[in-house]
N, C-alpha and C positions, 0 to 999 in steps of 0.2 A: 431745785428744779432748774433745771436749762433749756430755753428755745429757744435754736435759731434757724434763720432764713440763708438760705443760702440761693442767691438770687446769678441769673445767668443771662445775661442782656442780649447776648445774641440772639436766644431764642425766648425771649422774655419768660423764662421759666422761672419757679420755687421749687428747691428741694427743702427739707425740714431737718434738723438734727434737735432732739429730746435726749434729756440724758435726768435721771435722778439715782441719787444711790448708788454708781456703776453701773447700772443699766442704763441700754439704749435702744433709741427707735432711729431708722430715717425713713422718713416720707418723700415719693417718689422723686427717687435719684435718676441722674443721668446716668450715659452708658459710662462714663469710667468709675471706675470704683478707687481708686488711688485718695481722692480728698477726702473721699467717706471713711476706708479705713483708717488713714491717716490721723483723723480727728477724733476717731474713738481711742484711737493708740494714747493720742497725747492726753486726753483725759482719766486714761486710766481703765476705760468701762467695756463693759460686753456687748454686742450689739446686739437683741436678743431678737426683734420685729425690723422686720422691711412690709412698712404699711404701702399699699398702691391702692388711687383713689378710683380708677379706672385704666383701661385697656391706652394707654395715649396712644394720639395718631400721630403727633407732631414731634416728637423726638422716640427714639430708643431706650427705653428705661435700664436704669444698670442691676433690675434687681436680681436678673438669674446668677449674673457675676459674682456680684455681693454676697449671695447666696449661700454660693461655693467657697468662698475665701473665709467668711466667718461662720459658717455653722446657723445662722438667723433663718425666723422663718419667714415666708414668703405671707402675706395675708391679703387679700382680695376681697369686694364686697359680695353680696350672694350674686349667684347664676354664672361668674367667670367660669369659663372652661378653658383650662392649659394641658401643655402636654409635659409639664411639669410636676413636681411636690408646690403645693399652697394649704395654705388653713383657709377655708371658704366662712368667710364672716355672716354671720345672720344681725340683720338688724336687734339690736341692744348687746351686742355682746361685748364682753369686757376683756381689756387688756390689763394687763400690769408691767408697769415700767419700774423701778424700785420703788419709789412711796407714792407716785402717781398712774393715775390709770386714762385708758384710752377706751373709748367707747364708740360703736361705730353702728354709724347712722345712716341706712339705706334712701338713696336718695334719688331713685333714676329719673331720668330724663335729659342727662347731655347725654349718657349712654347706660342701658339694663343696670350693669353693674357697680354702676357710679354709690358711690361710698363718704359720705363726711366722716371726719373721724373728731370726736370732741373730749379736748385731753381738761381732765381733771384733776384740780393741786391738791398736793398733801392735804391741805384742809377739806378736802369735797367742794371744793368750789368751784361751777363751770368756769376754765379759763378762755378757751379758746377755742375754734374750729379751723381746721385745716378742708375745704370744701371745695379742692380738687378743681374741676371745671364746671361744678355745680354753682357755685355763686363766685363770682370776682368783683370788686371794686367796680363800680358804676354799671356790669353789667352782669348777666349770667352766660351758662355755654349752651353754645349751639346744639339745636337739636336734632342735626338731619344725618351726625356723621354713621349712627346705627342704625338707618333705613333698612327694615328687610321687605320682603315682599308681601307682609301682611301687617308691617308697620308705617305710618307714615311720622313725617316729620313735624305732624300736627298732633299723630298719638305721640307723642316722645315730648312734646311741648307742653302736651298738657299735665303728662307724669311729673314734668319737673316742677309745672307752677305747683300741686300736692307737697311734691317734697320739700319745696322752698314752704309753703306756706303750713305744713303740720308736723315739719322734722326739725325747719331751721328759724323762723320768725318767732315761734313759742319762746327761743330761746332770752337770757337776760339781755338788756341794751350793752351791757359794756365786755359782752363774751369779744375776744378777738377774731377779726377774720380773717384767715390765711389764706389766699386762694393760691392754686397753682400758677397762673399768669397774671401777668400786666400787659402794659399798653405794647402793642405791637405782634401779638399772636394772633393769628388765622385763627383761633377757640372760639372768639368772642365776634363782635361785632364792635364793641365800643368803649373798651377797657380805660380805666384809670390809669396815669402816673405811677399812683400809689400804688406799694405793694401789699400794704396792708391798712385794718381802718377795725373801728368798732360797729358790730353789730346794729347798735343804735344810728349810728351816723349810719349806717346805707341803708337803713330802714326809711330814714328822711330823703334819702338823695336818690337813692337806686331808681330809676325807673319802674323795674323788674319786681320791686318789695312795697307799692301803692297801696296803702290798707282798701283802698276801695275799688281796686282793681279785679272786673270780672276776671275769669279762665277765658272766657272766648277775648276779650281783651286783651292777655295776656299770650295767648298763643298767636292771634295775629301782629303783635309786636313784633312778639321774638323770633318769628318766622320771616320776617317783612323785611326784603334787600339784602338777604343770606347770597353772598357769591359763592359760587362753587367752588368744595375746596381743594388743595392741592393735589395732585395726583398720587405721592408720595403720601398721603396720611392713610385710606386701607393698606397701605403693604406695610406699614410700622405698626400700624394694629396685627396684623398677622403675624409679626417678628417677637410683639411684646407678649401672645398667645404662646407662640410655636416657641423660643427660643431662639438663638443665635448664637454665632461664633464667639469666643473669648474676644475681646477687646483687646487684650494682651496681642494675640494674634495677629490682628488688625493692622495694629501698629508693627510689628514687626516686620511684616508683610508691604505696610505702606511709607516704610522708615529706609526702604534700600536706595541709595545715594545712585542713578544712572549715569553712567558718561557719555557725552554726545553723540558715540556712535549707537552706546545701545538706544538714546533715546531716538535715533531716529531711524531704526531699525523700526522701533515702536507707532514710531509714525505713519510710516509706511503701509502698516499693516492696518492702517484704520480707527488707532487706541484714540479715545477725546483725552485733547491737550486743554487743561483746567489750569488759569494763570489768575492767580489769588492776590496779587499785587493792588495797589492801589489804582482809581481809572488814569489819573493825569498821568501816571506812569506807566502804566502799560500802554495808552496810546501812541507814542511817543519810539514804541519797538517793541514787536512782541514776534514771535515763533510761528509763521505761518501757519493758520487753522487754528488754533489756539482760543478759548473762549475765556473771556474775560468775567469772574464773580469774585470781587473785591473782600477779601477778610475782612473789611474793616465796615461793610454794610451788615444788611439781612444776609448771610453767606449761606446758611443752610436751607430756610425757608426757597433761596432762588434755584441753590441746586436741586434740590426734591422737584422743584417746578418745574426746570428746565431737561435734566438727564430723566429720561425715562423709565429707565432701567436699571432695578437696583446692584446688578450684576455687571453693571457695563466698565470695562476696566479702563482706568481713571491715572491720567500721568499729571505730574505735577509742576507747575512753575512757581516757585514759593517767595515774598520776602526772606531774605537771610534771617535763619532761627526762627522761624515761624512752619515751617518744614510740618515739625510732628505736632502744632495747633491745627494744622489743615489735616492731616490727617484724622485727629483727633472727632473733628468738626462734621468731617463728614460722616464719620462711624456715628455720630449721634442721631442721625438721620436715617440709620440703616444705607450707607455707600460706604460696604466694606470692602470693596476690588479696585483702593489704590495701588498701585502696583510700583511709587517708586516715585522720586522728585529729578527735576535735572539737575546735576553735583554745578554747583559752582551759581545754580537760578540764571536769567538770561545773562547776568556779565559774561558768565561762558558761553554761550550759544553766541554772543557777539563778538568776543573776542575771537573764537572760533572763523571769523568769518562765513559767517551760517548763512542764511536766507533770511532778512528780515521784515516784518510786513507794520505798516502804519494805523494811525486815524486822524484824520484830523478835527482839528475842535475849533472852534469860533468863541467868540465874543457874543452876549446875549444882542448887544447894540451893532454887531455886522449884522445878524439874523433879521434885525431890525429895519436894516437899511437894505437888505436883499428880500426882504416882502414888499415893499413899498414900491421896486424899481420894477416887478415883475411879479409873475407868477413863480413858486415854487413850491414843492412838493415835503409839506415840513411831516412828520409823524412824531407824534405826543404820544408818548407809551405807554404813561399814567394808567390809572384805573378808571374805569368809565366815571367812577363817581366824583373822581378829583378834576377829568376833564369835565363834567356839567357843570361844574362850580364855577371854573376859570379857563378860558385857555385861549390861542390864537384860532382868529375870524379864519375859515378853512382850512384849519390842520384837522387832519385824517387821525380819528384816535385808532392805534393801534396796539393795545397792551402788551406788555412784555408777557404776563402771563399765558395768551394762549398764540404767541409767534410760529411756535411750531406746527401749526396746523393751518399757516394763514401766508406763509414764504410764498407762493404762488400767485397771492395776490399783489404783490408786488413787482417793478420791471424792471427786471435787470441793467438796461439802460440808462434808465432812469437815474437822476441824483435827490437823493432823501436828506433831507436837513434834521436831525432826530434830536427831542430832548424827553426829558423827563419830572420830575420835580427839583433835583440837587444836580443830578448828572450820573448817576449811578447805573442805574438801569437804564439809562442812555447808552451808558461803556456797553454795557451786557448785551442789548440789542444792536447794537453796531458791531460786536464779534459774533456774532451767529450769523447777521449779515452777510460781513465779510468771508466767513467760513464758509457760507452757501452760496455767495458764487455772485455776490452785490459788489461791485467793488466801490461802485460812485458812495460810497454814505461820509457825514460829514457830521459829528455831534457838537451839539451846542453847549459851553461850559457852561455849568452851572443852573442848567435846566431852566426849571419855571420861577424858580427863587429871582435869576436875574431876569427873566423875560418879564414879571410882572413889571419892573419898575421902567421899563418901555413902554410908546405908547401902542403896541401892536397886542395887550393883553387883554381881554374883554372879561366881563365877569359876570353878564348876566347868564342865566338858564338858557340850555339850549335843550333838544332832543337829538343827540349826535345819533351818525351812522358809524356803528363800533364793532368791531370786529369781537366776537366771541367762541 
């Protein structure tokens, strides 16, 4: 028997690969199918099941692709409705892998059709649980993302404290636990490190798995300081229902090299300019109007947040050779209308002698020195919850998450001094700025990281006035 994790930092995701006897499983894959096939080729085996734990909000699952390339079947826990072929799993039903079996465990409450799947060894011995968004490492998932209007997200909380406590806890201490995310996905509230742990150990540690933990306990927990989630997670639930375009496509489509004139034919006409480069470099010259989301951060998470529209078509300013990773990246999110990179990235748009636009960045300690001489109008973009914790005595929280509904509040005349935690989503909000028409803005390197070791960082509790 084989399992592994096939882990994705960007979007802190697990996919699963099982393999016994030439058979195989994978548990929710992303949208390419390339590593999936790939790795059943080199082992020799069949992929027989594409297990999914649920509908995901947060990325694009690759299993209609996968589908069609090998012949697998699609399996879902009860109540999914697609507009696809799937095998609709009933709680207790049994898989077979070659000498091991997969047994799958209805479990709703991050969402109806939420599904653990609990693979058993050649010998019958429970090994492990793969539990989706149902239970993760220090915490479990959210339970508002399947709100309907006759469900609340206190019914959905209480369904999952049931499933955790009469599908998953019965289980032995040392069954493995596999969730779908770690630390840094919008699923959870408070995820581990880890990507994976024993049964036993999060029984001790979990919050969420308290032997003496009422339901009304446990539903006000887990409901308690849920921010609202991204805009982009129902329209990836309706992509992962409905289907989607080939990935193949995708790419082909998002892989066409532009030359400077077509690129700014493109321009002209209104297309968002998406410049993936890293922030100290792209501040430094970028492509007027051009929006800064750095590869090397949250990349998909900010785009879903920021473009609205999952159709909105998408030009590219790429690191060298990173070209078809950005594209790649955005398809995982459902932003399949790239439409093409600019040949040559900004060296050519510069040496072209093209139009080019700045930002400039500071020192945490100039920041320092220009609050203390005067007033200035600094904006912390942080999360509300990062600004209560710490931040500068009169900075204006202004989150990067909901900017676009909030540009008005700001004066164009004005000059904005902007950080963030590291400087990242500093970069991000100072080109949306600048795109709308702010020119004064001025980011702080390095964010809160270096403003804390100044004396301009305060850290008791406040009740900010925060834009939301």
């Amino acid at each position: 028997m084989k399992v592994e994790q096939i882990y994705t930092g960007c979007l802190a995701e697990a996919a699963y690969y099982i393999e016994s006897n030439g058979e195989a499983a994978i548990i929710d894959p992303l949208r390419e199918t390339e590593p999936y096939t790939r790795k059943v080729a080199q082992h020799g085996a069949t992929l027989k099941y594409i297990f999914e734990t649920h509908f995901h909000a947060d990325f694009v699952s690759g299993h209609v692709d996968l589908a069609k390339k090998t012949g697998a079947t699609i399996v879902f826990g009860p109540e999914a409705k697609t507009s696809y072929d799937i095998y609709s799993a009933q709680d207790g039903d049994v898989f077979e892998i070659g000498k091991v079996k997969i047994k799958a465990l209805h479990t709703p409450g991050h969402t109806l059709e939420s599904t653990t799947y609990l693979l058993i060894d050649e010998e019958g011995k429970h090994h492990a649980i793969f539990s989706g968004d149902t239970l993760f490492i220090g915490d479990v998932g959210r339970p508002d993302l399947a709100v309907k209007s006759d469900l609340t997200k206190e019914d959905l909380a209480g369904m999952l404290f049931n499933s955790l406590r009469h599908k998953i806890m019965p289980l032995a201490d040392d069954v493995i636990v596999y969730p779908g995310h770690g630390a840094g996905s919008a699923c959870g509230k408070n995820m581990s490190d880890e990507t994976f742990d024993s049964l036993g150990n999060q029984k001790k540690t979990n919050y969420a798995l308290r032997a003496d933990m009422t339901k009304e306990e446990f539903v006000k927990e887990v409901t308690d300081g849920i921010l609202p989630p991204p805009q982009y997670f129902a329209k990836n639930v309706m992509l992962n229902k409905q289907g989607y375009e080939e990935v193949d496509e995708v790419l082909g489509r998002g892989m066409k090299a532009l030359s400077i004139e077509e690129f700014e034919t493109k321009k002209s006409e209104g297309v968002v300019i998406l410049d993936t480069r890293h922030e100290q470099i792209f501040n430094k010259g970028f492509v007027p109007g051009a929006i800064n989301i750095g590869l090397e951060g949250t990349f998909a998470v900010w785009v879903g947040t920021l473009i609205k529209n999952l159709n909105e078509p998408i030009m590219l300013v790429a690191p060298k050779g990173k070209e078809k990773e950005t594209v790649l990246r955005l398809a995982r999110v459902g932003y399949d209308n790239a439409i093409g990179y600019l040949k040559g990235g900004f060296d050519a748009w510069q040496t072209a002698n093209k139009p080019v636009d700045q930002i400039k960045s500071i020192e945490a300690t100039e920041l320092a020195t220009l609050n203390k001489s005067g007033n200035i109008n600094i904006l912390d973009v942080r999360k509300p919850t990062e600004y209560q914790s710490e931040r500068i005595v009169d900075a204006q929280n202004f989150p990067l998450d909901f900017i676009n509904g909030h540009l008005n509040d700001l004066d164009k005349e004005a000059t904005y001094y902007i950080h963030c935690a590291g400087g990242y989503r500093s970069m991000i909000t100072s080109s949306i700025l600048k795109k709308h028409g702010y020119p004064n803005v001025i980011e702080v390197k390095g964010g809160f990281r270096e403003i804390a070791k100044t004396d301009i960082a305060k850290t008791e509790y406040v009740c900010p006035s925060t834009l939301s």
